[in-house]
N, C-alpha and C positions, 0 to 999 in steps of 0.2 A: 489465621483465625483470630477475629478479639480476643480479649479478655475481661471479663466479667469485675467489675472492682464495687465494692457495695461505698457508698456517699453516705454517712449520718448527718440528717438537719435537724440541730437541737437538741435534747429539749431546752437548751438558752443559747440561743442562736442570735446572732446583729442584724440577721434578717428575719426575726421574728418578735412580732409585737408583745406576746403569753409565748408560755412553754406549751411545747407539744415535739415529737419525737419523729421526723420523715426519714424516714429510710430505705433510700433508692438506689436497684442494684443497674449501671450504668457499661455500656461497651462503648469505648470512645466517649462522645459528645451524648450520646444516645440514652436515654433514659429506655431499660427493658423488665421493669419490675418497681412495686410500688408497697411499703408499708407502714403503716399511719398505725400510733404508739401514740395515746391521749392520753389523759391521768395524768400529768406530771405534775398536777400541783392543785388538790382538793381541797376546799375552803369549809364542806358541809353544812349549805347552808340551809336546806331542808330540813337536817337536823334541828339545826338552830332554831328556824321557822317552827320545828312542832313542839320546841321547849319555851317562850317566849309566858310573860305572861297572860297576854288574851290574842284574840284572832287580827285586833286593830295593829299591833307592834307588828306581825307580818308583814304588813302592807308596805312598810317601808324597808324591810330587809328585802323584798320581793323587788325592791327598788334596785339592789345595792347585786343583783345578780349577773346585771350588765350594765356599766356604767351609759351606755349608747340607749340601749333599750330598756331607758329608766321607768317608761311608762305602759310597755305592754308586758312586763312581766306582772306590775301591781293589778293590771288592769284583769289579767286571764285568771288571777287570784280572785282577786275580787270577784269577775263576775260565775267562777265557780260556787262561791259561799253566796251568794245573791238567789243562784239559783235552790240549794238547800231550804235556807233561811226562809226562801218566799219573798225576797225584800223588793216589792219594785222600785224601778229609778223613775224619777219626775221627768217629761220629754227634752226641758231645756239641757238636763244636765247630761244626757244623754249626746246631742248637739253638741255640746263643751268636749264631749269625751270625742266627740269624733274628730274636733279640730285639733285636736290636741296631741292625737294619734296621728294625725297628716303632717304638722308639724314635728313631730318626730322621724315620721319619714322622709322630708325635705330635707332633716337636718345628719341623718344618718348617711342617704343615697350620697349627699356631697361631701361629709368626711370622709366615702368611701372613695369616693371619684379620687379626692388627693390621696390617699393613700394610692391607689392605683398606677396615678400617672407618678407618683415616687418608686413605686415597684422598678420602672421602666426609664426611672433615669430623667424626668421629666421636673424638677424640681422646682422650678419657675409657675409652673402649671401648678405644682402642689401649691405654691405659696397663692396662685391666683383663686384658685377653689373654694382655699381654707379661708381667705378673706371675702369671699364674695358667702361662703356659709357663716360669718358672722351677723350676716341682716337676718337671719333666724334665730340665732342664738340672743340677739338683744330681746327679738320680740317674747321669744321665753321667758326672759329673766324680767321682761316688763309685766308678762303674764299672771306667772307664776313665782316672784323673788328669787330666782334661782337660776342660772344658766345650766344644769346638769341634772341633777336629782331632781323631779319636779313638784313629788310631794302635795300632790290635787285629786290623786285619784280617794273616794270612803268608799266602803259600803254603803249601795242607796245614793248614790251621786256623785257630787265633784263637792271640794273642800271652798274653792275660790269661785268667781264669777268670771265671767267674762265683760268687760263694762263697753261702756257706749265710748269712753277713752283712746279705750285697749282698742276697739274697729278700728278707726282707722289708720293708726300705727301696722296693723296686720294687714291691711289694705295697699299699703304704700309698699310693705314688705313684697307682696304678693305682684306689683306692680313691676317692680324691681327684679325680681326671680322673671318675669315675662320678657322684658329687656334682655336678662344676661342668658337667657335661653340659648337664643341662636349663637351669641359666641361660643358656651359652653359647647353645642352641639359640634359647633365647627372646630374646636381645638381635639376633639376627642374621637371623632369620626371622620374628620376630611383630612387630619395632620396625613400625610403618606407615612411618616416614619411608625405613627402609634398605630394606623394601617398596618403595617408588615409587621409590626409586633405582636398585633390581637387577632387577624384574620386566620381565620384555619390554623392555629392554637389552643388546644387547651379542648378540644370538640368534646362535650356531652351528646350524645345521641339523645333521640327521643327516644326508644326503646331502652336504651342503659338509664337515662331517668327514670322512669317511671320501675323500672324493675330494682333500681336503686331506694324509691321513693322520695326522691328530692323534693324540696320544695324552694317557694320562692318565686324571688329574680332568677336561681339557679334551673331553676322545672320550666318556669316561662321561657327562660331562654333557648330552652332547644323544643320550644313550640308546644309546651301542656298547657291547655288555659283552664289552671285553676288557683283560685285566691279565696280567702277564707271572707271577705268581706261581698266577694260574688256569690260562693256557694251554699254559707251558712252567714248570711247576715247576723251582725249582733250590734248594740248602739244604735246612734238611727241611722245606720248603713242601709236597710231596706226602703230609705226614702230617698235613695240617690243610684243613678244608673250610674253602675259600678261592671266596669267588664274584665277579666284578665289580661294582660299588656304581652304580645308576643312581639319578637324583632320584625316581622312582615308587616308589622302594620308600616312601620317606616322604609327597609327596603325592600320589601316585596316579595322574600325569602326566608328560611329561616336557616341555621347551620348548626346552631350551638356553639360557638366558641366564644372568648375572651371578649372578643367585639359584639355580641350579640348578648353577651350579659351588660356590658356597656350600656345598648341601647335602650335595652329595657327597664336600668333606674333612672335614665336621663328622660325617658317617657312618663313614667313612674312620677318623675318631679311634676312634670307637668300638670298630671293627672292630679297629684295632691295638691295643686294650686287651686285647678276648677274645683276640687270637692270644697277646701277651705273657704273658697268664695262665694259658694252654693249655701253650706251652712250657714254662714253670715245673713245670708238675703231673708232663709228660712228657719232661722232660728225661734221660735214660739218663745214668750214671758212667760215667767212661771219660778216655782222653786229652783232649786239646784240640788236638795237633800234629803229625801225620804223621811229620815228619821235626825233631826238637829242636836238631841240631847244622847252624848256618845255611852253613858252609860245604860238609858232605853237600848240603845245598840245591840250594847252588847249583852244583854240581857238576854235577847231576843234570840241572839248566835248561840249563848249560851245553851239556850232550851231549842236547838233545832238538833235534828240528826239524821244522814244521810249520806249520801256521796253526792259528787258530780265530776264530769269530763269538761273546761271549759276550751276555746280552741278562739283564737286571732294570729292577723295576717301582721306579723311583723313586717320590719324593713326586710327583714333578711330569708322571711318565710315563716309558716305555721309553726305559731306556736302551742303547748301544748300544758294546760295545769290542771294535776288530779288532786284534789281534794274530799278529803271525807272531817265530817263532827261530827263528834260524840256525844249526846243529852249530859249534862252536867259538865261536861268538861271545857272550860273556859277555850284553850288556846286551840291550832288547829292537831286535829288529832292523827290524821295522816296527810302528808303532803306531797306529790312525786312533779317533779318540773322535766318537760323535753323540748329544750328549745330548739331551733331549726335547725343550727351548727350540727348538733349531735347525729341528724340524719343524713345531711349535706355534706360531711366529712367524707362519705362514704362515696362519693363520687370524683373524690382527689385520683383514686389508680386510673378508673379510663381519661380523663383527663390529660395525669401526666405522661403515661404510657407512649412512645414510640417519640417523642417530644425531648428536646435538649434542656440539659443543664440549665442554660441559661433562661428556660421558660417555667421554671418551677417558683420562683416570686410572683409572677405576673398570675398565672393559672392558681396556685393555692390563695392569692389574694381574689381572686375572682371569684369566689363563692360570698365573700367578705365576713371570714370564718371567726367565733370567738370563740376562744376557748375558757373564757371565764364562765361562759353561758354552758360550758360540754361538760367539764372535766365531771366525774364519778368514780365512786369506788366500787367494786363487786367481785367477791372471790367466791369461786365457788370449784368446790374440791370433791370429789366422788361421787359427783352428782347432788351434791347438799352444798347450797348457799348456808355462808358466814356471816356474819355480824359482829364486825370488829366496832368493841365498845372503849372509852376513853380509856376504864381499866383495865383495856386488854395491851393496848397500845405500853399504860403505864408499866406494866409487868415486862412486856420487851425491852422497857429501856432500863427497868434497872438489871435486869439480866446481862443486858450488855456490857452497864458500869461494871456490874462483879466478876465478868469473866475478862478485862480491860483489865483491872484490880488486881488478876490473878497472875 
């Protein structure tokens, strides 16, 4: 008969990008049990977000949530208070937001690709990805002055333009990504070795998705077609045929595993090439910014009050920001952020379940998990939620020095 040995991964692990805590109890090679331990390292940035001095400082700490997803956290911010407020956006800048959002995701799906083929031992691969995702990263920083943080999204539009310059640098770029397509395709789905690494690994079901609530590359992959830019349009996503990307479109099946989350950001790239080239062609003149003068702005935020749910299709899946303002009160008054991780997490146990040792990189990389976007704090004890405040934390610690002391 086995024996049963429980594996800790983490929470600072060398095969772990963030902390986070896996705990797999294992017979032999065999993975027979699964426990995922988050929180190991909370920044509180919501917090932060509702003590700032106005609703505009947000917008860039909204930035600072995911360093990858520096533009659809400001953006689901944003267009939560947009909707309160009443502010609408001028059509161009709308356009800008959506290009800006696909280059996000071009540049995300292929940091995630090298990380992946590094999961797996592929490190030549890593190094070909990571430099072939540099012709995105330049047209960024040609963009927006920035290769990271991009700092364009306001309330009521985009901060920068997009010039007649910048086309056709994004054009070339876009040109380029159509070329290295088919190699990519072929390193990553025809290799036989990353074949027998990803096939029939790491299986989501469709049923365990949806009853998990996945979203994503991770929900498409085991064949849900749903995307938040198909089902709730926002930006000028309603003027582009926009459908959710399942692995059957390419081979004619679907399974759920390692290989079919694969396929469906390498489609994904694709898909964000023809949108960014669409908007180009049908981009309208016009402003770019609602309201130009920031203190009008924020006046305006000021004297609104209300709630909203806003909701966008990250690289990584639905995202999710609640917002509420208060009439008189400058900064935002409630703020709650769920980005995709947080619910995607929960799909690691069927995953790794009945699965080897050795497929727990490849498979927890396959959701392309962050956990600087997950981590949270919540105690709640006899049925009554806490609220641990800075001075509650400070009383522990000096209670510690004096019994240290004693």
């Amino acid at each position: 008969m086995a024996h049963e040995y429980e594996l800790s991964i983490g929470p600072i692990h060398p095969a772990l990008k963030e902390p986070i805590m896996i705990r797999v109890k294992v017979e032999g090679e065999e993975i027979v049990d699964v426990d995922v331990i988050a929180s190991q390292n909370h920044r509180g940035i919501e917090w932060l977000g509702m003590n700032r001095n106005n609703a505009i400082q947000s917008i860039y700490l909204a930035e600072r949530v995911c360093g990858i997803c520096n533009f659809c956290h400001p953006s689901c911010l944003v267009m939560a208070v947009e909707e309160i407020a009443d502010i609408e956006v001028p059509e161009r800048a709308q356009y800008i937001r959506v290009i800006q959002g696909e280059l996000e995701r071009i540049h995300s799906h292929l940091l995630w690709a090298g990380v992946a083929a590094h999961e797996l031992g592929f490190d030549t691969l890593l190094h070909y990805v990571w430099m072939v995702r540099e012709k995105v990263m330049d047209v960024l920083e040609l963009v927006n002055g920035n290769r990271v943080t991009k700092s364009i999204i306001m309330y009521g539009g985009v901060r920068r333009d997009i010039k007649e310059e910048h086309v056709e640098h994004i054009r070339k770029m876009l040109d380029y990504y159509r070329n290295a397509f088919s190699k990519l395709a072929k390193f990553f789905l025809e290799d036989k070795t990353m074949e027998k690494r990803t096939r029939e690994i790491g299986i989501l079901t469709e049923r365990d998705a949806i009853e998990l609530a996945a979203v994503g590359p991770t929900a498409r992959a085991s064949g849900i077609k749903k995307d938040v830019r198909q089902d709730f349009p926002y930006f000028a996503y309603p003027d582009f045929d926009i459908h959710a990307i399942t692995p059957d479109e390419l081979t004619g099946y679907t399974v759920g595993d390692v290989y079919d989350r694969i396929v469906v950001r390498l489609l994904e790239v694709k898909q964000s090439i023809d949108i960014i080239e669409e908007a180009l062609n049908e981009m309208p003149s016009g402003e770019i910014i609602a309201e130009k003068k920031l203190v009008k702005l924020m006046a305006k935020i000021k004297a609104s009050e209300g709630e909203a749910v806003a909701r966008y299709e990250a690289p990584r899946g639905e995202d999710i920001h609640y917002v509420k303002l208060k009439k008189g009160f400058e900064p935002l008054y409630s703020w709650k952020v769920r980005a995709p991780t947080y619910i995607n997490i929960l799909s690691w146990r069927p995953m790794l379940v009945g699965y080897q040792i050795a497929d727990i990189p490849i498979i927890a990389a396959s959701i392309d998990p962050c956990m600087s976007c997950t981590n949270r704090i919540a105690v709640v004890k006899d049925g009554k939620e806490r609220i641990f405040t800075s001075d509650y934390f400070h009383e522990l610690s000096v209670k510690k020095t004096r019994r240290l002391m004693k």
